[in-house]
N, C-alpha and C positions, 0 to 999 in steps of 0.2 A: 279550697285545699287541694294540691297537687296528690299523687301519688308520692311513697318514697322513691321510689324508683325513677323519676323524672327530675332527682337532683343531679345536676352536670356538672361535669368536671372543674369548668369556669368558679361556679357558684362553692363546690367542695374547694377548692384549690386554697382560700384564705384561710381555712377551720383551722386551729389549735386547739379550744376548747372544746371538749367533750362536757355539758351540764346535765342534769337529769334528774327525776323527780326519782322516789324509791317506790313505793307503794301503788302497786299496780302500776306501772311503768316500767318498771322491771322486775317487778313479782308477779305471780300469778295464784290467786287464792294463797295470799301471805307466803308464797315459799319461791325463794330464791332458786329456780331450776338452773339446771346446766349451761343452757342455752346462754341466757343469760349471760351466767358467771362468767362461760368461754369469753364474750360480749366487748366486757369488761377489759377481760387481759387481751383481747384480740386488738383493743385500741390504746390499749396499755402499751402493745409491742410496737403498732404501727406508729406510735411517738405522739401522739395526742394527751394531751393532761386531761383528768378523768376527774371531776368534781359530782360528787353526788350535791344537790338540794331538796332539803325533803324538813316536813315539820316534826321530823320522829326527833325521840327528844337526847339532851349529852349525855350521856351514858351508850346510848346507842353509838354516836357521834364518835365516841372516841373507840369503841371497837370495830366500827367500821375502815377512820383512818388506817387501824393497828394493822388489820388482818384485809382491807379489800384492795384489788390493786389501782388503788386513789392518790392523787395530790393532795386533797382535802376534803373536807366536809362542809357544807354548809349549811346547819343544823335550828330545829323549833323556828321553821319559815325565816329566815335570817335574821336571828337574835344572834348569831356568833358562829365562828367558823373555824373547824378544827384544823391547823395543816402542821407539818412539820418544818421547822426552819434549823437546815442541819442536820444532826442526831435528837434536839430538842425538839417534843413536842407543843406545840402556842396556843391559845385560845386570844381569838381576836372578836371581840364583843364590837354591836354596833352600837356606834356614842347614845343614840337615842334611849338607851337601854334603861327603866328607869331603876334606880336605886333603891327607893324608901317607897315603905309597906306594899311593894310587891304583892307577898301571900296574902295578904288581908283582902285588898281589891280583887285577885283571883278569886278568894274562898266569896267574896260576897257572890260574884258573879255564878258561879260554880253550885250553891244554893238556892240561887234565883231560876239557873238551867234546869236542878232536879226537882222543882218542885211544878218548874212549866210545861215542860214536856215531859209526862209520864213515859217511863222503859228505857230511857237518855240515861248514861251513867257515865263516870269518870274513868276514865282508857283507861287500861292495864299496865302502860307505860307512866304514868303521871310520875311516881315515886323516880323516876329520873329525869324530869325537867327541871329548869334551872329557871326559865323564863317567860311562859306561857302555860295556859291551861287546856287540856284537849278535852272534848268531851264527846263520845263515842255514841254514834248512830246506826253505826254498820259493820265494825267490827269483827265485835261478838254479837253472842243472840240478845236480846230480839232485834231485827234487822227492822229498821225503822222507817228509811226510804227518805229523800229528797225534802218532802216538805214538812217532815221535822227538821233535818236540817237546817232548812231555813229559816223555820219559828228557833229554833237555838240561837243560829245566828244573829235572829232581830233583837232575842234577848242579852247577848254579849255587846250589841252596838248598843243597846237602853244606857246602858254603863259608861260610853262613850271610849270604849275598848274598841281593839279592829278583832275585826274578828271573817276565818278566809272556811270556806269549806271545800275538803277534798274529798276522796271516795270511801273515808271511813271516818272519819273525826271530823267535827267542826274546833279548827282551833279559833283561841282568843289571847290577845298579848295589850300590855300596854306600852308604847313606842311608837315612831314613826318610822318605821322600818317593815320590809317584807321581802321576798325571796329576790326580787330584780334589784331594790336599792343597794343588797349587802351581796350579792354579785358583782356591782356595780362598783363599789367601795373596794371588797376585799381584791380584785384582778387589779384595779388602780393603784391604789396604797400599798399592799404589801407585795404581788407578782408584776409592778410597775408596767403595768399595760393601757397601752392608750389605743384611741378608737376601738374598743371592744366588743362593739357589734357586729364586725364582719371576723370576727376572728370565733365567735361561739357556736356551737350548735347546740339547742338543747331539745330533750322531749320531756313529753309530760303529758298528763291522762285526764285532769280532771279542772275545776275550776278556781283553786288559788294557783294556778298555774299560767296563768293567763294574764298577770303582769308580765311574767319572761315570754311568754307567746307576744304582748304585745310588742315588748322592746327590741328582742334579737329578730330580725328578717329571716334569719335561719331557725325553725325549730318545727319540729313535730309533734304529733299527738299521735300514742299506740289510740290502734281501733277502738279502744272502751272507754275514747273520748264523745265518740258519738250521740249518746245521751244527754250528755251537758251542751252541745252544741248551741241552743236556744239560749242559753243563758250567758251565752259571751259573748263580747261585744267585738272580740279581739282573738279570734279564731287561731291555729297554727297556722303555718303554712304550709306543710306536710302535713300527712296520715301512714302511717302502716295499714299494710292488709291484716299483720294481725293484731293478737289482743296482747298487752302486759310484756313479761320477759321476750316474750317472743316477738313481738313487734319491737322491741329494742333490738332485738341481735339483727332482725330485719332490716331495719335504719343502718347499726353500725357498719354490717357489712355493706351496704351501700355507701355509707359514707369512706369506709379503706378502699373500695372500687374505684370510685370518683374520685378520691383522690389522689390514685396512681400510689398508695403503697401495701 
């Protein structure tokens, strides 16, 4: 991994897209600081389209569209992707999406998590997902650490469910879909964008993040990727010096630097 700092002008010069994960990548202990936020509308101004991806669930999704300065969302690790077309609001679901009993195969799995891993409980966002189930390790208290984590996850893949873990939830969905394929889909299909690897930048902190680590040649990891390191196969290729919100505005303003606006 490079520094931020050693992205060049060459390398910035194709970027349009701005991607990025939400949840410690651009928060810091859950709260959206300034830094941040400026972050956002500093590349909001300099003409970059601004896509958050993140597995927080629709409900979140659609008041992040309303109130953040985004193009879209793409929402519950890319089950669907909120943008505007126009004045209308769209939800664009990825085909894989499955239809029938849904709830039921979440709730078995969901059952199975809380009875495997004692202190594991169901995020506090649930009651606004649409299409995955998140089940919470770090959160809230009690703070579980990594290899619950990953006993949750072997229990969501028992099921033959995918199942990703970031720095607070282990989520679980049924589809074949995840944060790069419906990237992939929605800049194609609906923003009719071709060769879209040179054109993104994204960052991101933890390790369902590392499909878009693998695919875009451009992206970063804020600092409090560090600890997942060994567990990816497919590293950023950036780092920030710092942690969370703040290694995002770190990044951005290097990336309006480099790219001369």
């Amino acid at each position: 991994m490079r520094p931020i700092d050693t992205l060049t002008p060459e390398e910035a010069s194709s970027i349009r897209y701005i991607l990025h994960d939400i949840d410690d990548t651009i928060t810091d202990e859950g709260k959206l600081l300034p830094e941040a936020y400026a972050a956002l509308w500093a590349l909001h101004d300099a003409g970059f389209r601004v896509i958050p991806v993140t597995g927080r669930p629709a409900g979140w999704c659609d008041m992040i569209l309303r109130q953040w300065p985004v193009d879209a969302v793409i929402g519950e690790n890319g089950a669907f992707v909120d943008y505007f077309d126009g004045p209308r609001k769209e939800r664009f679901f990825h085909p894989s999406v499955p239809r029938q009993r849904l709830s039921e195969r979440l709730e078995e799995i969901r059952n199975a998590c809380l009875a495997g891993v004692p202190g594991c409980r169901v995020s506090k966002d649930q009651h606004y997902r649409i299409c995955d189930l998140a089940i919470d390790f770090n959160e809230d208290e009690p703070r579980l650490g990594l290899e619950a984590a990953r006993q949750i996850k072997a229990i969501c893949e028992s099921f033959g469910a995918v199942a990703k873990i970031s720095s607070i939830h282990v989520n679980t969905w049924f589809g074949d879909y995840d944060k790069v394929s419906m990237a992939r889909l929605f800049l194609e299909k609906i923003f009719g964008e071709t060769d879209i690897r040179k054109k993104v930048f994204f960052f991101g902190d933890s390790p369902n993040d590392e499909p878009m680590f693998r695919f875009f040649p451009l992206s970063a990891g804020v600092a409090n990727i560090r600890p997942f390191l060994s567990s990816l196969e497919a590293p950023p290729a950036f780092v920030t010096e710092n942690r969370g919100g703040r290694g995002f505005a770190e990044g951005a303003a290097r990336i309006i630097q480099a790219a001369g606006r």
